[in-house]
N, C-alpha and C positions, 0 to 999 in steps of 0.2 A: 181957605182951601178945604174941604171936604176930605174926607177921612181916607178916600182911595188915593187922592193927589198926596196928601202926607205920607203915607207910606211907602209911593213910587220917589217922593225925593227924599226919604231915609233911605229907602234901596240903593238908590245912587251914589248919596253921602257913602256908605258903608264901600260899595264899590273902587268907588277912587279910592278911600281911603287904604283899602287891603292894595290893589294894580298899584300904589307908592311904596310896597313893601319889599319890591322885588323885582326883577326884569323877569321871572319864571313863575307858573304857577308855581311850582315843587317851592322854591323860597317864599312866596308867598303865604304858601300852607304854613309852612315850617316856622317863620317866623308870627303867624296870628293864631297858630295852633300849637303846633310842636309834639301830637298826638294823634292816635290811627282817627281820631273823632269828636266831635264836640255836641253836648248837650244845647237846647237853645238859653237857657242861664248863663253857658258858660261863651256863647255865644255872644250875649249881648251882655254881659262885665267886657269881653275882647272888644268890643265895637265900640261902649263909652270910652274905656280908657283911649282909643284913637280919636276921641273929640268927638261922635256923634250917640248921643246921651239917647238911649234904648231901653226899655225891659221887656221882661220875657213875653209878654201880651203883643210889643211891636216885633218882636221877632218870630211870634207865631204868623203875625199875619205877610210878614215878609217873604216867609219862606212857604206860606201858600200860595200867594200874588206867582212865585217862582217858582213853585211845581215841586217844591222838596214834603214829600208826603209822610216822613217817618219824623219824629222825636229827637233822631240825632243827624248831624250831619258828617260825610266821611269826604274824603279828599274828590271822588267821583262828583260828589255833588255840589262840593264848592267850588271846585270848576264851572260848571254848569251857572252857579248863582253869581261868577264874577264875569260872567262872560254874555249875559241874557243883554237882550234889547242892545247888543253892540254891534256895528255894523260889523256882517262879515268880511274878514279880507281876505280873498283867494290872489293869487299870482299865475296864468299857465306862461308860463317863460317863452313856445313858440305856438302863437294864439294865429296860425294861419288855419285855411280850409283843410287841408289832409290832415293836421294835427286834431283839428274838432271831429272831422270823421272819424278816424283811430280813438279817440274818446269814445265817443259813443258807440262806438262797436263796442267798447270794453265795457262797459255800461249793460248793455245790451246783451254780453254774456249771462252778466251775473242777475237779469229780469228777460229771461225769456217769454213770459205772460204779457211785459208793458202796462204792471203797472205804475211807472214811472218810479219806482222807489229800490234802493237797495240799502242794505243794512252799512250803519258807518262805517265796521270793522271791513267792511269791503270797499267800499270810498277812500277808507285809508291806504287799502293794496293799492288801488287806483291811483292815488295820488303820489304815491311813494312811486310806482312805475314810468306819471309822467311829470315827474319832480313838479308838482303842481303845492306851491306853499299857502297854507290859509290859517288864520287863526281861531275858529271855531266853526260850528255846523249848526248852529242853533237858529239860523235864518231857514235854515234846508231841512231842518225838522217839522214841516208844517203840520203834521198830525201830533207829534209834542208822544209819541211812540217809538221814537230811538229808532229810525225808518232815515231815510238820507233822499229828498225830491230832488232825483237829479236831470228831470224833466225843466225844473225851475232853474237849476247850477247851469245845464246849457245855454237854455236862453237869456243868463244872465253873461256869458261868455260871448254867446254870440252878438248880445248889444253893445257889449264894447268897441264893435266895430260898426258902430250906429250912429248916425248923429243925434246926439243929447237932446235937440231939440222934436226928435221924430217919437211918438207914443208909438207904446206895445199895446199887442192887442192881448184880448184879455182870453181866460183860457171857459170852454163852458162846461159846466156843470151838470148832473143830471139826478140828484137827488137833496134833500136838506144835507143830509152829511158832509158829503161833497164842498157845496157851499162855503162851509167854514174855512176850506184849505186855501192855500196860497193859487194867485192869480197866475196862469202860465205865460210867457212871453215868448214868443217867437220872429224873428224877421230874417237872417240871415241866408239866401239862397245854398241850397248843394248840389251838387252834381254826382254823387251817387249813384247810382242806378239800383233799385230795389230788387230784393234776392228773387228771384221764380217759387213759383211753389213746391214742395219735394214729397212726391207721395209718402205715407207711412213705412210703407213695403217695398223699395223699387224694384224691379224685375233689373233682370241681367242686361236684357238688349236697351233698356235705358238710362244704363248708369252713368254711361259716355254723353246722353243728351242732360241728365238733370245736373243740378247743383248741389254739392252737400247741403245737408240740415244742418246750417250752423251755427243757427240762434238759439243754441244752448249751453246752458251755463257751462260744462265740463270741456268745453272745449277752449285749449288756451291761446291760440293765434286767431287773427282769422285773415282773408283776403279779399280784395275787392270782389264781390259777383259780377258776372257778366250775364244780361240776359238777353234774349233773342227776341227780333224787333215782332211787337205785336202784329197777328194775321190782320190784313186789311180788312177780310171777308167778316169778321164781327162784327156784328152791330148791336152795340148792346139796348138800343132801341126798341129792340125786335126780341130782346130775348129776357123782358119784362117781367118779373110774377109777381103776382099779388101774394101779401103775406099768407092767404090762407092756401095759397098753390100753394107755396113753400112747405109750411106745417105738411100739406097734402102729400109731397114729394117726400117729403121727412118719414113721413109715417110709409109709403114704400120702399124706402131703403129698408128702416126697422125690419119688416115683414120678408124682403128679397134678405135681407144678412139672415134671419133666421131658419129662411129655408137653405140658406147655401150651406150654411154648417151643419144642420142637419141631414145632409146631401149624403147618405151613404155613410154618414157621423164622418166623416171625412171632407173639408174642403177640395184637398188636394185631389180627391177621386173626382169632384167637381171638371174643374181643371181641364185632368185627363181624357173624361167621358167628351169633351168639346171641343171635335172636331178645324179646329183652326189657329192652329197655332199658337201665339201669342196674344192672341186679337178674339174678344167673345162677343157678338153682336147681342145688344138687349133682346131683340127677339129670339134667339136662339137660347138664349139663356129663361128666358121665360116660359120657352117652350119644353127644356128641359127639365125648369122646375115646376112646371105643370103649375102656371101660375100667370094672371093676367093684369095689367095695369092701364089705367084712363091716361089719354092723352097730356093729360099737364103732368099726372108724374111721370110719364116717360120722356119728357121735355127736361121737366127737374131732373134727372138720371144720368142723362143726354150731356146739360151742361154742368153738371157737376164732375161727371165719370168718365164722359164718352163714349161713342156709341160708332163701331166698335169698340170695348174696353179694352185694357190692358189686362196683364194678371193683376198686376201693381195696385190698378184700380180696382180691382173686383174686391181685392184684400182692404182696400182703404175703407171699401164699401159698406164690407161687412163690419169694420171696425168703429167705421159711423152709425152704423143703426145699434150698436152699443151702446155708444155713445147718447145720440138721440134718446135713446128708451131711458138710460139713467139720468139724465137732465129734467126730463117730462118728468118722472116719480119724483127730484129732487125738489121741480121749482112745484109742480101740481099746476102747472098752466101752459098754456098755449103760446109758443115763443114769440106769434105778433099780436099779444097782448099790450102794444104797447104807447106811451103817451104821444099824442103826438107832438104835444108844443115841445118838448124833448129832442126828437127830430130833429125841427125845423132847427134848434138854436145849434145843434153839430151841423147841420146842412149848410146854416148861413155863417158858421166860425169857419169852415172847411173853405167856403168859398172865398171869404176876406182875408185868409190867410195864407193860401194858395203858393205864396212869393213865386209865382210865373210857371207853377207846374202844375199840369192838366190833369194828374190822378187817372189819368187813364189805365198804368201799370196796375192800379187795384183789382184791375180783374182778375191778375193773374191770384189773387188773395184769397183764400181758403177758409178762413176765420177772419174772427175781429182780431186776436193779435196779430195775427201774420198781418195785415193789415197798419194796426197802430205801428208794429217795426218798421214798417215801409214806411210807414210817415214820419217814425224818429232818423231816418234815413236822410231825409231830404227835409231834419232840421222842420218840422211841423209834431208836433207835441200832444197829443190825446190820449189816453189811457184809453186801453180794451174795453172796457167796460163805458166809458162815455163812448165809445166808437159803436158799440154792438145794437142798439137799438136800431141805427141808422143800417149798421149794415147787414141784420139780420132782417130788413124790412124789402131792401132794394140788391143786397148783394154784390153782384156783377157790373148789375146797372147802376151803381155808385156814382162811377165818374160823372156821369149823363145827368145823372140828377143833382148832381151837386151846381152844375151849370144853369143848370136848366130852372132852377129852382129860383137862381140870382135873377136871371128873364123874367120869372114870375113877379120877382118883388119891385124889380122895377118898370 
């Protein structure tokens, strides 16, 4: 055996060894410690005396193989080192559809961004709410950062109701970092129906038509959404733009929010000065701000905003070309700057994984995470950030292309 095989079967030896100490960590500790900590000296005297014959050299490298980075080790981390490379065992007591739903809502409270990750001290509220029993987290830590993948935790929940013999598919990637992490698995159909989108600001006369914002964390129930059947008249065919329209479109919201606030230094004089109610047509509104735009970004304006607007919108509007300007100065590039083999490998995971849903609802999706929720919705797994490439490129026309794209390949 080579020098890293000896080490992983001291690890081992050492483990049984202490797991025969006790039915609890806490006795465990108590009887191979009996102290807040342990030197690695005093470490491996404790490990010879239970038969597997150690010094301090093999227990340096023991406890680096296992991630204990300090000198001594405390009751926190001996946990951690008796518990490594064991399978995890969770229990959800009632593992039907509404109960995974209701998960991952909760889930989805406490990561409203979608990055797939919540901290453990919070998996443990979660767990302790849906008396969900497991004996360690150390599988669900794939970044090995005290982080909880419970992107990974569901679709290991929802395979149990797989047959054994059916492979998961795998989850894609979109940078080296990435890479390292644990593979995503998903297969289980849901029936969900994904939230609508909810302007920033709603106006009065459409509080009655939207749905709360309630994919965030401080909110502590939630309830199914209902949303309203997509307009047929869409085509999102038709309502295409190339990345550098977008950028183009982008850069005139920037330019219309800074005129609007600057608008008599008051928005709300905005508002006022425009003649129609609730409703401000782009052209009207560009005529007011003495201010003109090319046909693709009023097309971008159009499907983003609407045309007529709301207030709701004009306020969202302005709050986006904020937005936009601080992004541009943060990244210093052009947001379809980007790879395409990248793309392509989210276009064609999207497509293979679909489990029988058309992704049409995406339109109604605002961002990439509003987006990735809707897809931990309906039990399909991507982080915002693998999402955004694709959907900072096509958008709207998401759905369309994600189909469209399978045609291609085959």
């Amino acid at each position: 055996m080579n020098q890293g095989e000896i080490i992983s079967s001291l690890t081992r030896k050492i483990q049984d060894k202490i797991r025969a100490l006790g039915p609890t960590n806490i006795s465990r500790w108590n009887s191979f410690c009996g102290f807040d900590e342990m030197t690695q000296s005093q470490f491996a005297q404790r490990s010879t005396s239970l038969g597997v014959r150690v010094n301090k050299e093999d227990i340096q490298a023991i406890w680096k193989e296992c991630g204990i980075k300090e000198n001594i080790i405390d009751f926190k981390s001996f946990v951690r080192f008796i518990s490594l490379n064991r399978t995890t065992i969770f229990n959800l007591p009632e593992n039907t559809e509404r109960t995974r739903q209701r998960l991952i809502q909760k889930f989805l409270q406490y990561d409203s961004r979608a990055t797939g990750f919540v901290s453990i001290e919070q998996f443990d509220d979660i767990a302790h709410d849906f008396s969900i029993m497991y004996e360690n987290c150390d599988k669900y830590d794939t970044n090995h950062d005290g982080r909880f993948n419970y992107f990974q935790f569901m679709s290991d929940i929802n395979s149990q109701n797989q047959p054994q013999s059916q492979k998961l598919p795998e989850k894609p990637t979109s940078t080296e970092k990435k890479e390292e992490t644990a593979k995503i698995e998903t297969e289980t159909k849901q029936t969900l129906v994904p939230p609508k989108h909810v302007a920033d600001i709603p106006s009065v006369n459409e509080t009655q038509s939207r749905l709360p914002a309630y994919f965030v964390p401080s909110i502590a129930k939630l309830s199914s959404p209902v949303v309203d059947k997509i307009p047929e008249e869409i085509n999102v065919k038709d309502t295409v733009l190339s990345p550098e329209e977008i950028y183009d479109g982008q850069t005139a919201v920037i330019n219309l929010s800074k005129l609007a606030v600057s608008y008599k230094n008051n928005l709300s004089e905005l508002c006022n000065d425009v003649q129609f109610g609730d409703r401000i047509t782009i052209a009207n509104l560009c005529r007011l701000l003495r201010t003109n735009f090319t046909d693709s970004q009023i097309l971008y304006i159009t499907e983003e905003y609407g045309d007529p607007m709301s207030r709701s919108s004009l306020f969202r509007l302005v709050a986006d070309g904020d937005k936009f300007e601080k992004a541009r100065q943060l990244k210093g590039q052009k947001p379809f700057d980007l790879q395409e083999s990248e793309i392509e490998a989210v276009l064609k995971w999207l497509r293979d994984n679909s489990n029988g849903w058309n992704y049409k609802e995406l339109i109604r999706a605002k961002s990439a995470e509003e987006a990735s929720l809707m897809l931990a919705m309906k039990s399909i797994f991507i982080t915002a950030d693998d999402l955004r490439p694709a959907y900072n490129k096509y958008r709207r026309a998401l759905p369309d292309v994600i189909f469209r794209h399978g045609q291609n390949q085959n």
